[in-house]
C-alpha positions as CSV (number, residue, x, y, z in Angstrom):
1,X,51.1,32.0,36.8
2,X,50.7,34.6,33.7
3,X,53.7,36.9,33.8
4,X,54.6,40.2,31.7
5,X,57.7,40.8,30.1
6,X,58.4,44.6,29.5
7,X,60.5,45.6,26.9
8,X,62.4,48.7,26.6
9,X,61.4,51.0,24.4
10,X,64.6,51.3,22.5
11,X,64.0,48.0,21.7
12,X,60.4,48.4,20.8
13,X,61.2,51.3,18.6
14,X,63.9,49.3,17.1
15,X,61.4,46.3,15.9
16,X,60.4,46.6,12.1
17,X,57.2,45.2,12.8
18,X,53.7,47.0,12.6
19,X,52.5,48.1,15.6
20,X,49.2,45.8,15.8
21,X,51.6,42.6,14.9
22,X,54.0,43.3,17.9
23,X,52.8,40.9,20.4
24,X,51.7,38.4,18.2
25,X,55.3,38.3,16.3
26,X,56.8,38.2,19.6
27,X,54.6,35.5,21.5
28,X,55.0,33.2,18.1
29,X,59.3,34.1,17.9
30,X,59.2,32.9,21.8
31,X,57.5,29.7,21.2
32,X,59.0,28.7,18.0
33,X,62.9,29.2,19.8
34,X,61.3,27.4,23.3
35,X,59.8,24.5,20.8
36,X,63.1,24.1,18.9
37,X,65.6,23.8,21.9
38,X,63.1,21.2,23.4
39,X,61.6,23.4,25.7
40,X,58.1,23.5,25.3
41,X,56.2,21.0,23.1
42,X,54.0,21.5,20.3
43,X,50.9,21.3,22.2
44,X,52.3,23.9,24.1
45,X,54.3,26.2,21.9
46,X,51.0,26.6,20.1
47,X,48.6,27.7,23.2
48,X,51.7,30.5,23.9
49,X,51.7,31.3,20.2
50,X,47.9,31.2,20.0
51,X,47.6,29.9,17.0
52,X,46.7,26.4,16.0
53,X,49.1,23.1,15.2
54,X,48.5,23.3,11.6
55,X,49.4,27.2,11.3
56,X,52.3,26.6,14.1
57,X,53.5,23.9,11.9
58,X,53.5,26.3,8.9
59,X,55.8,28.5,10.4
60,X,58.1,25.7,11.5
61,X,58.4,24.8,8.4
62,X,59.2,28.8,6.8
63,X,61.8,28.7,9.4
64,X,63.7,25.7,7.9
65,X,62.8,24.0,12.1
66,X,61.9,20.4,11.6
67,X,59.0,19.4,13.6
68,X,59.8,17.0,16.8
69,X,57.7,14.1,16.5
70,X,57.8,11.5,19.1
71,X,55.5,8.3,20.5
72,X,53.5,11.1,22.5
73,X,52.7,13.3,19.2
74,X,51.6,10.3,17.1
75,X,49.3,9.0,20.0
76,X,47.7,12.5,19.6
77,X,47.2,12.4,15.8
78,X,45.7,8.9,15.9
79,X,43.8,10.0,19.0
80,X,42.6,13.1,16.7
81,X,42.0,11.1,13.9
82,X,40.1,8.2,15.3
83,X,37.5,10.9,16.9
């Protein structure tokens, strides 16, 4: 179930951000603040991002957000690793 968010434009013209970057910024600064209050996990705060676990993991870690790691996300990596 895709939904659009519209944005005012006095916020839009408000945002110091190039005007190519826009939606990218914003889909990455939704799924980094979903990931951190537990909302999303990293599988899926990266698909809404669109970028990849390594490059989400970067910006975790510019953001001073540590990185929740459970049973489920170590299964993964030795899933990943193994194959």
């Amino acid at each position: 179930m895709p939904i659009t968010l519209h944005i005012p434009d006095s916020v839009m013209k408000e945002l110091q951000l190039p005007e190519g970057e826009i939606e990218s910024r914003l889909r990455i600064e939704l799924a980094i603040a979903l990931y951190q209050q537990g909302t999303l996990s990293l599988r899926k705060a990266c698909e809404l991002a669109t970028i990849n676990q390594y490059q989400f993991g970067e910006v975790l870690g510019q953001c001073g957000i540590a990185r929740h790691y459970g049973l489920g996300e170590l299964a993964e990596d030795v899933h990943y690793a193994r194959s």
